[in-house]
C-alpha positions as CSV (number, residue, x, y, z in Angstrom):
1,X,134.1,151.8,166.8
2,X,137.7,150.8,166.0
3,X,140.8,153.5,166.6
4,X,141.9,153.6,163.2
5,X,138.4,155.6,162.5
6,X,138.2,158.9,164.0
7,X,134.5,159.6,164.7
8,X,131.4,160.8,162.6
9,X,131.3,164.6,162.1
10,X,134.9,165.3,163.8
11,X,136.7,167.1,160.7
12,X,139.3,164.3,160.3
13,X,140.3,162.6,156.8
14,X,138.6,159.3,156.2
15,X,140.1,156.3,154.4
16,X,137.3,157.8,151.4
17,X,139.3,161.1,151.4
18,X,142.7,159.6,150.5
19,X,143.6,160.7,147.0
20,X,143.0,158.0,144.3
21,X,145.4,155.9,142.7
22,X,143.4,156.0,139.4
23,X,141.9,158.8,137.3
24,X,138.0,157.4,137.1
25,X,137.4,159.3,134.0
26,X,140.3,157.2,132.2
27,X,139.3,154.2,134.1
28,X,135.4,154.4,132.4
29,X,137.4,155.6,128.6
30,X,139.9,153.1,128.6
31,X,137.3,150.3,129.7
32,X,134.4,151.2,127.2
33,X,137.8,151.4,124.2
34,X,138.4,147.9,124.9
35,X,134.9,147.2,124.6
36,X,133.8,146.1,127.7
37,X,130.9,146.4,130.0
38,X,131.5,146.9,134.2
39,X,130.3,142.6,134.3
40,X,132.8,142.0,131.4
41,X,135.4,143.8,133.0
42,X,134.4,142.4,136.6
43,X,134.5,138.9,134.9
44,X,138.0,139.0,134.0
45,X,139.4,140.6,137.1
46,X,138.0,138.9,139.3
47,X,136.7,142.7,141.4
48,X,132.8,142.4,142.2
49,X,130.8,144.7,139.2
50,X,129.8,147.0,142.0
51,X,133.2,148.0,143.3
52,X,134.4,148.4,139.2
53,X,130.9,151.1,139.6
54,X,132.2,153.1,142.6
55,X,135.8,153.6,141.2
56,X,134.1,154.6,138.1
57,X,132.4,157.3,139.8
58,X,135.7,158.5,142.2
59,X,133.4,156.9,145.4
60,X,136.2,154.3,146.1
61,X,139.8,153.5,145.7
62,X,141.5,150.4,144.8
63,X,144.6,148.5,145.5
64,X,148.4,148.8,143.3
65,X,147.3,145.0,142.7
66,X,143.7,145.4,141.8
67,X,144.7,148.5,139.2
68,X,147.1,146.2,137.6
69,X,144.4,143.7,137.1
70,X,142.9,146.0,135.7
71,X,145.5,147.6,132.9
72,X,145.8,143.9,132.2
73,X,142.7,143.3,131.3
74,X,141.9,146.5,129.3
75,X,145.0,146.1,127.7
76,X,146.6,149.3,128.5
77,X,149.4,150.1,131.0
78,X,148.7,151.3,134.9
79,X,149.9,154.7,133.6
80,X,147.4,154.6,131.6
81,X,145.0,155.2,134.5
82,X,146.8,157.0,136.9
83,X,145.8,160.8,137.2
84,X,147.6,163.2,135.3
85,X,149.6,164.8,138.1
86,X,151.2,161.3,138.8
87,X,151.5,159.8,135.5
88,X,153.4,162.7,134.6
């Protein structure tokens, strides 16, 4: 077990518990308006289908670079995506 980790079952925030730099809901709207499919939009950004999946749900987070990937290839802005209490 690394230190950065605190153990199983202790109470402690995880890296999982960190608030998101996306809104997922936005995310999934903005990528079905442009038409795409999770593949599609894995396809053009180069981020595996399955990790496109979990931010759609809220179980992961991604990276200021990754989300700009993102925007890019939905063609929206990373505002777009951010959740309302930071886009704001």
């Amino acid at each position: 077990m690394s230190d950065s980790q605190p153990p199983e079952g202790t109470g402690e925030a995880h890296a999982s518990d960190a608030p998101k730099l996306h809104d997922p809901a936005k995310l999934r709207r903005k990528r079905i308006e442009a038409g795409l499919n999770q593949m599609d939009l894995a396809l053009e950004t180069g981020i595996q289908q399955s990790h496109i999946s979990r931010l759609e749900r809220g179980a992961s987070s991604t990276t200021p670079k990754s989300l700009a990937r993102i925007a890019r290839a939905l063609g929206c802005t990373i505002a777009d995506l951010l959740p309302d209490e930071v886009a704001a």
